[in-house]
Backbone as CSV, one residue per row, in Angstrom:
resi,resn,N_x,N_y,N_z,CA_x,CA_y,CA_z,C_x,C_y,C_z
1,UNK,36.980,-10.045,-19.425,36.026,-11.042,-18.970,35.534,-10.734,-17.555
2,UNK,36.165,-10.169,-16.871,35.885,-9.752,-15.499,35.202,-8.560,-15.779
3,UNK,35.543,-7.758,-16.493,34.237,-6.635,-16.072,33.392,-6.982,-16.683
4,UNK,32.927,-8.149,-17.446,31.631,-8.386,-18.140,31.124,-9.062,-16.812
5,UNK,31.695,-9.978,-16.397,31.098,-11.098,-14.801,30.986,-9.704,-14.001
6,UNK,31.672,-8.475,-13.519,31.068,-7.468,-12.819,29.833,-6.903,-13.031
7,UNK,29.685,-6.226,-14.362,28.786,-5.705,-14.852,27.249,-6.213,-14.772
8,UNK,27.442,-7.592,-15.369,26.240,-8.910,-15.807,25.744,-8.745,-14.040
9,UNK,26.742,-8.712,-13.280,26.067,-9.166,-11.663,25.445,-7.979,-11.353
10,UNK,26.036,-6.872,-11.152,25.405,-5.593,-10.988,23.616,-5.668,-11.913
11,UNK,23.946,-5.374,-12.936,22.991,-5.328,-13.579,21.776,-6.736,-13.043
12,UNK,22.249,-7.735,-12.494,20.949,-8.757,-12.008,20.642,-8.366,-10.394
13,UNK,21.580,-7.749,-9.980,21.277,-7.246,-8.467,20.456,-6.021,-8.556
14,UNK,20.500,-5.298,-9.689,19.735,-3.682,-9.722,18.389,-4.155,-9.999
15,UNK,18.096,-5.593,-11.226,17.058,-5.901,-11.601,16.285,-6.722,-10.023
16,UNK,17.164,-7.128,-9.438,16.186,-7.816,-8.591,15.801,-6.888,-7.177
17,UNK,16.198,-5.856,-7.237,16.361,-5.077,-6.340,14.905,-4.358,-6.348
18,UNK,14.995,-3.904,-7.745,13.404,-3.426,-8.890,12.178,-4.037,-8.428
19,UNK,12.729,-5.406,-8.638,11.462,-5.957,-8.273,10.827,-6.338,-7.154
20,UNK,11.993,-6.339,-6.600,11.394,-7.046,-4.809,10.672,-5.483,-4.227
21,UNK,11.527,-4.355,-4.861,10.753,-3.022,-4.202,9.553,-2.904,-5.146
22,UNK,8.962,-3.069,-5.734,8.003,-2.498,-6.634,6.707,-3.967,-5.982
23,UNK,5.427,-3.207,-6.320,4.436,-4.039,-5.644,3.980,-5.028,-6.166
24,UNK,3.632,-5.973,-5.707,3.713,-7.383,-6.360,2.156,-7.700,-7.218
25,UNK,1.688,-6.704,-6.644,-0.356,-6.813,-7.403,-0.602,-5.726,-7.636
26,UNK,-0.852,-5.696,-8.977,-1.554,-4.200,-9.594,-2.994,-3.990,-8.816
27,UNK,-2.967,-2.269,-8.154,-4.368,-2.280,-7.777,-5.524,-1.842,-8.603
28,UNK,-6.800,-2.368,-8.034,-8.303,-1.990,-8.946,-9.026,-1.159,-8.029
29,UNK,-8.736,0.390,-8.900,-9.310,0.909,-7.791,-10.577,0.719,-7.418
30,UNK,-11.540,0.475,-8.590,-12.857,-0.219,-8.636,-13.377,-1.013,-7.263
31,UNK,-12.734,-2.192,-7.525,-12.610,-3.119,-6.150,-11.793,-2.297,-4.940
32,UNK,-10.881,-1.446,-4.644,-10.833,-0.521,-3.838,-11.661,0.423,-3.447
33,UNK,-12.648,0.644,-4.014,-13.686,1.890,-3.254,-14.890,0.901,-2.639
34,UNK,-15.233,-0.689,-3.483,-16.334,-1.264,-3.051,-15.568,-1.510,-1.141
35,UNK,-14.372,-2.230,-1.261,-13.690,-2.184,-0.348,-13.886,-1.809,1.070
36,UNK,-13.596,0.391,0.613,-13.319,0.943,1.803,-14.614,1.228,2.378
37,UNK,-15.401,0.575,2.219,-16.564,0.897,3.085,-16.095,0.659,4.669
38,UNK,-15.142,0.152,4.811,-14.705,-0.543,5.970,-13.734,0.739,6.763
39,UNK,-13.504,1.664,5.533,-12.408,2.270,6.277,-13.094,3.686,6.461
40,UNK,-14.336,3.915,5.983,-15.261,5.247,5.979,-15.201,5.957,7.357
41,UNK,-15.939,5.260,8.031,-15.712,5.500,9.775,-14.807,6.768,10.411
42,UNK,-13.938,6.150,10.207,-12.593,6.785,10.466,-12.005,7.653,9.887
43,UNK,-11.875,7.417,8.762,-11.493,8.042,7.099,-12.179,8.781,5.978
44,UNK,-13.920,8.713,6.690,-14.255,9.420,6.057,-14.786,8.513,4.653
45,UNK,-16.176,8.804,3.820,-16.466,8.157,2.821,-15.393,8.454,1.700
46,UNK,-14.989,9.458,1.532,-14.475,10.010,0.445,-12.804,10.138,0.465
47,UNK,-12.218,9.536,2.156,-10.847,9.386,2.086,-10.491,10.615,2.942
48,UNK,-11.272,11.241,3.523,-11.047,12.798,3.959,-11.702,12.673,5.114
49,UNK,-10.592,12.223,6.278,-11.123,11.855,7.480,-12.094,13.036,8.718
50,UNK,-12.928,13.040,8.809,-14.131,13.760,9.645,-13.179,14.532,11.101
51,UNK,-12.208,13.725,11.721,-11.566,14.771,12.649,-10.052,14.683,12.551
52,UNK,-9.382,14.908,13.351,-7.792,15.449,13.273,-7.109,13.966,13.914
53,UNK,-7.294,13.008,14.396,-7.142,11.984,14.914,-6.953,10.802,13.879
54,UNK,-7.548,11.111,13.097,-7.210,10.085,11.704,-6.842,10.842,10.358
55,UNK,-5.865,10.608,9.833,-5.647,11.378,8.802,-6.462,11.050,7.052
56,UNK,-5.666,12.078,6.116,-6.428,11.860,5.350,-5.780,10.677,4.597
57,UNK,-6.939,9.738,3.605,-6.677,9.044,2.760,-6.207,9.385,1.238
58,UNK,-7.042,10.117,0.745,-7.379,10.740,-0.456,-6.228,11.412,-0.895
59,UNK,-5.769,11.472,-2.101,-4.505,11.710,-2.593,-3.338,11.351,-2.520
60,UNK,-3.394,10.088,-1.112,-1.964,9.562,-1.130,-1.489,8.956,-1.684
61,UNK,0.085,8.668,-1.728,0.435,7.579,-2.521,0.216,6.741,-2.739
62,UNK,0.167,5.396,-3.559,-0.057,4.461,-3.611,1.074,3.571,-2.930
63,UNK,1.883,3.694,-3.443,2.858,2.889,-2.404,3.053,3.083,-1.246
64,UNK,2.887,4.302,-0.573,2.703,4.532,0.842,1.547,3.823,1.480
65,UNK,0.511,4.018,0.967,-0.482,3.178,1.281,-0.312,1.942,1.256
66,UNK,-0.307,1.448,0.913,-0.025,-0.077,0.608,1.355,-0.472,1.360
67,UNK,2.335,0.020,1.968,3.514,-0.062,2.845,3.086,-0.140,3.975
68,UNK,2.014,1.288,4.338,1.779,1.343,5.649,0.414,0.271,5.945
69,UNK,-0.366,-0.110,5.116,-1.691,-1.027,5.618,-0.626,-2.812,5.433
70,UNK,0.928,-3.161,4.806,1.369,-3.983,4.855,1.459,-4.066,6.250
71,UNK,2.659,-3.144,6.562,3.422,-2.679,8.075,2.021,-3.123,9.193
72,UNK,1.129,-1.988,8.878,-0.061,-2.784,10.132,0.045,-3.987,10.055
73,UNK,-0.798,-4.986,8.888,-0.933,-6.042,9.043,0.247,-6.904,9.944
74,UNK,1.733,-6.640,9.653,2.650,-7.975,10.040,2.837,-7.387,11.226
75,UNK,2.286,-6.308,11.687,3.107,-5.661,13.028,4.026,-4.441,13.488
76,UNK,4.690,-4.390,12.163,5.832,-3.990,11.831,5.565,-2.394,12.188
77,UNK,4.551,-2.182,12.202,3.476,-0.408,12.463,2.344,-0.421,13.516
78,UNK,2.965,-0.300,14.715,2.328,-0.183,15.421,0.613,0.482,16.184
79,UNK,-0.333,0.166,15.874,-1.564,0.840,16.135,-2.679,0.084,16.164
80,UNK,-3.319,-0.320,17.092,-4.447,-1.609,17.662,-5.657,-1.548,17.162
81,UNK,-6.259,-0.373,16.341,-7.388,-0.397,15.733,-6.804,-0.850,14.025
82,UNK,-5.860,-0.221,13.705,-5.473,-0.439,12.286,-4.388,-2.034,12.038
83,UNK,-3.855,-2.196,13.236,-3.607,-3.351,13.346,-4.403,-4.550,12.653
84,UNK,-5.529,-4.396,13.809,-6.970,-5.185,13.323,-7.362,-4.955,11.792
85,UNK,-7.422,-3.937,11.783,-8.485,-3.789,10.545,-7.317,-4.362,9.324
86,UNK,-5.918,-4.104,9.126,-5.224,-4.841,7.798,-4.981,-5.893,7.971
87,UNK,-5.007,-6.471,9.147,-5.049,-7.995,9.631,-5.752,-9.068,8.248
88,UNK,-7.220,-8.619,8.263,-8.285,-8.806,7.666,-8.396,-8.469,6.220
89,UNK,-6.844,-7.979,6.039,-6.897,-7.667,4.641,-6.336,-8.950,3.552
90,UNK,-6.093,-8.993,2.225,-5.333,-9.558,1.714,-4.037,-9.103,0.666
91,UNK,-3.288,-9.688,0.515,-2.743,-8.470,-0.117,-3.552,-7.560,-1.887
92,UNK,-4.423,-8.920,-2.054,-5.173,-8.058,-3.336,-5.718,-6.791,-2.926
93,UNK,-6.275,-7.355,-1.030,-6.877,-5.841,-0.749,-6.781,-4.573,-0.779
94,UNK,-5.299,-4.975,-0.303,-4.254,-3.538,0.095,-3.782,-3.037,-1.023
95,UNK,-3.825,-3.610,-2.544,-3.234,-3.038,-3.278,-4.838,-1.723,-4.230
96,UNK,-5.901,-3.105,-3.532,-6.977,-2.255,-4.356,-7.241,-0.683,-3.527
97,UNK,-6.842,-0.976,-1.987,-7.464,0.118,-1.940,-6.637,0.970,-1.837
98,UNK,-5.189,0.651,-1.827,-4.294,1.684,-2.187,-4.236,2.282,-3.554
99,UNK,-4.183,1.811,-4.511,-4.845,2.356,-5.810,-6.432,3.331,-6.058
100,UNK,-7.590,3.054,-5.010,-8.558,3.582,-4.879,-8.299,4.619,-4.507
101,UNK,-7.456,4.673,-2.783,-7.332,6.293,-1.978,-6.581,6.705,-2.695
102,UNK,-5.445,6.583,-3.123,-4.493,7.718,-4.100,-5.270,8.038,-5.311
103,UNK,-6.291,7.879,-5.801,-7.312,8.211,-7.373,-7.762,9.245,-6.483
104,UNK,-7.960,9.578,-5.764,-8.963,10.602,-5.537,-8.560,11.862,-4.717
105,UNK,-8.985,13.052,-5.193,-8.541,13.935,-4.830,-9.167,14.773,-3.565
């Protein structure tokens, strides 16, 4: 009976573990490219930033993306232009356009 009460707990701690790490809104990349018009500037239309000062978008992860435009937003990632700009995001945003920049190569 005890290794079933071990097991049963393990197994609801691995499941909730799953979920709290995994992203809470599927992204559209669709609505992610109407999006990054915002992030072109810097990044480049196509995710493939114009100088060495901003990196590229295009091909990254999706969950990286969406970690690091979280991190801006709460603070947690320090940088005063990108600060601003995920501030202004929502999280539908961040997931669309993290799904958008990682589609593209």
């Amino acid at each position: 009976m005890l290794n079933l009460l071990k097991t049963t707990t393990a197994a609801l701690a691995l499941t909730a573990a799953a979920v709290i790490a995994s992203p809470a809104i599927a992204g559209d990349a669709a609505a992610g490219k109407a999006k990054a018009m915002m992030c072109a500037g810097c990044h480049g239309p196509a995710g493939i930033s114009n100088n060495n000062m901003w990196p590229n978008l295009a091909g990254q992860k999706e969950g990286y993306l969406a970690s690091a435009l979280r991190d801006y937003r709460s603070g947690a990632r320090n940088n005063a232009m990108m600060s601003g700009m995920a501030k202004a995001l929502s999280d539908a945003d961040i997931a669309n356009l993290a799904a958008y920049f990682s589609s593209l190569k």
